[in-house]
N, C-alpha and C positions, 0 to 999 in steps of 0.2 A: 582791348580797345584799339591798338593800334590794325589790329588785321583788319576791322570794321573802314577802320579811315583807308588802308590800302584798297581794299574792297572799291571804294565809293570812290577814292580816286580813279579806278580803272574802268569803271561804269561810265566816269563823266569823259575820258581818255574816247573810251569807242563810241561815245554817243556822238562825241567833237568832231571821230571818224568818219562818224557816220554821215555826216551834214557837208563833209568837202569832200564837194564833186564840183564839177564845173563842164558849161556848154560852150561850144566853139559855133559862133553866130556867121555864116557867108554866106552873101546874096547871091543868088544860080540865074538871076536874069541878065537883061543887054543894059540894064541902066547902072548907075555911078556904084562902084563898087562897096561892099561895107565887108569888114572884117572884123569880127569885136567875138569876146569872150567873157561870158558870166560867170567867176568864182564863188560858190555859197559860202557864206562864214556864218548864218542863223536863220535860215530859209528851212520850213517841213519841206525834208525831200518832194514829198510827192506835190506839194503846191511850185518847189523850184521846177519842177521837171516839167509840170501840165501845164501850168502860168507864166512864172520869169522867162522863161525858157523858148516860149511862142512870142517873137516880134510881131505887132499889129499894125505892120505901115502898108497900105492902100495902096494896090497895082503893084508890089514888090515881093518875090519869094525867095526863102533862103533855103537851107541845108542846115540843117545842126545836128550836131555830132556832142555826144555827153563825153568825159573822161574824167580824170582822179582831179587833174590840174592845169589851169589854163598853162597854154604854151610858153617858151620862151617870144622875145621876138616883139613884143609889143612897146609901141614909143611912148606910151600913157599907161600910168591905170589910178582909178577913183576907188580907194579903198574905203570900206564904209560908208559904200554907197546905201540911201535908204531910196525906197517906193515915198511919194506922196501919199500919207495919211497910213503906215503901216511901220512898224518899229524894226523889222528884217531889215540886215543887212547882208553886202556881197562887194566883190570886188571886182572893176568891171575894167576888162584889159582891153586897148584899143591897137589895128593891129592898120587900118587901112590906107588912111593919107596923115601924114606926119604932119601938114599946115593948116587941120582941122583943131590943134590941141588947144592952143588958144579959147574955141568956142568952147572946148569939150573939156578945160579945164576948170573956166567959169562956170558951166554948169553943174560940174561936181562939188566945187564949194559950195556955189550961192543956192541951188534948189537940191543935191541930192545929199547934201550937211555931209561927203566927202573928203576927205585929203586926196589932195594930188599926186602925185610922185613920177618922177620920169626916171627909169630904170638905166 
């Protein structure tokens, strides 16, 4: 019995593996800089990657770069951040102007049902 529960513990160990990765979000234009980073904590890889992953803001392009784990370095981050109308969560590290946190800490409470934390 107990080899069954080792077993199933180490299935759920590399599946947990498998799910934290995280995208480094920066804008490559002449407009107001963004620097931010998406940690998955329960996103399908391949929806974090094709979806979370692509920012949709109008007249602006970034560069994203995937890796194991968001950087050091960040003045905020919204842990347990959720999408509007979908139960994924992610942890979202904010890297760009430090007198944004204010908006960007309210917003993590009040619409994305995250915790704040300033590292």
């Amino acid at each position: 019995m107990s080899l069954k529960y080792l077993s199933l513990s180490v299935i759920a160990l590399f599946s947990t593996q498998a799910l934290a990765s995280a995208c480094v979000i920066t804008s490559n234009d002449d407009q107001l800089p963004i620097r931010m980073c998406q940690q998955n904590i329960s996103i399908p890889p391949s929806l974090f990657n094709q979806s979370f992953c692509q920012p949709q803001i109008p007249d602006r392009s970034f560069e994203i770069a995937f890796t194991e784990a968001c950087p050091a370095g960040a003045y905020g981050i919204c842990r347990g951040a959720k999408s509007l109308g979908v139960a994924y969560e992610q942890a979202i590290h904010y890297y760009s102007d430090a007198d944004d946190a204010p908006v960007l800490k309210a917003y993590c409470e009040n619409i994305s049902n995250g915790r704040w934390e300033t590292p």
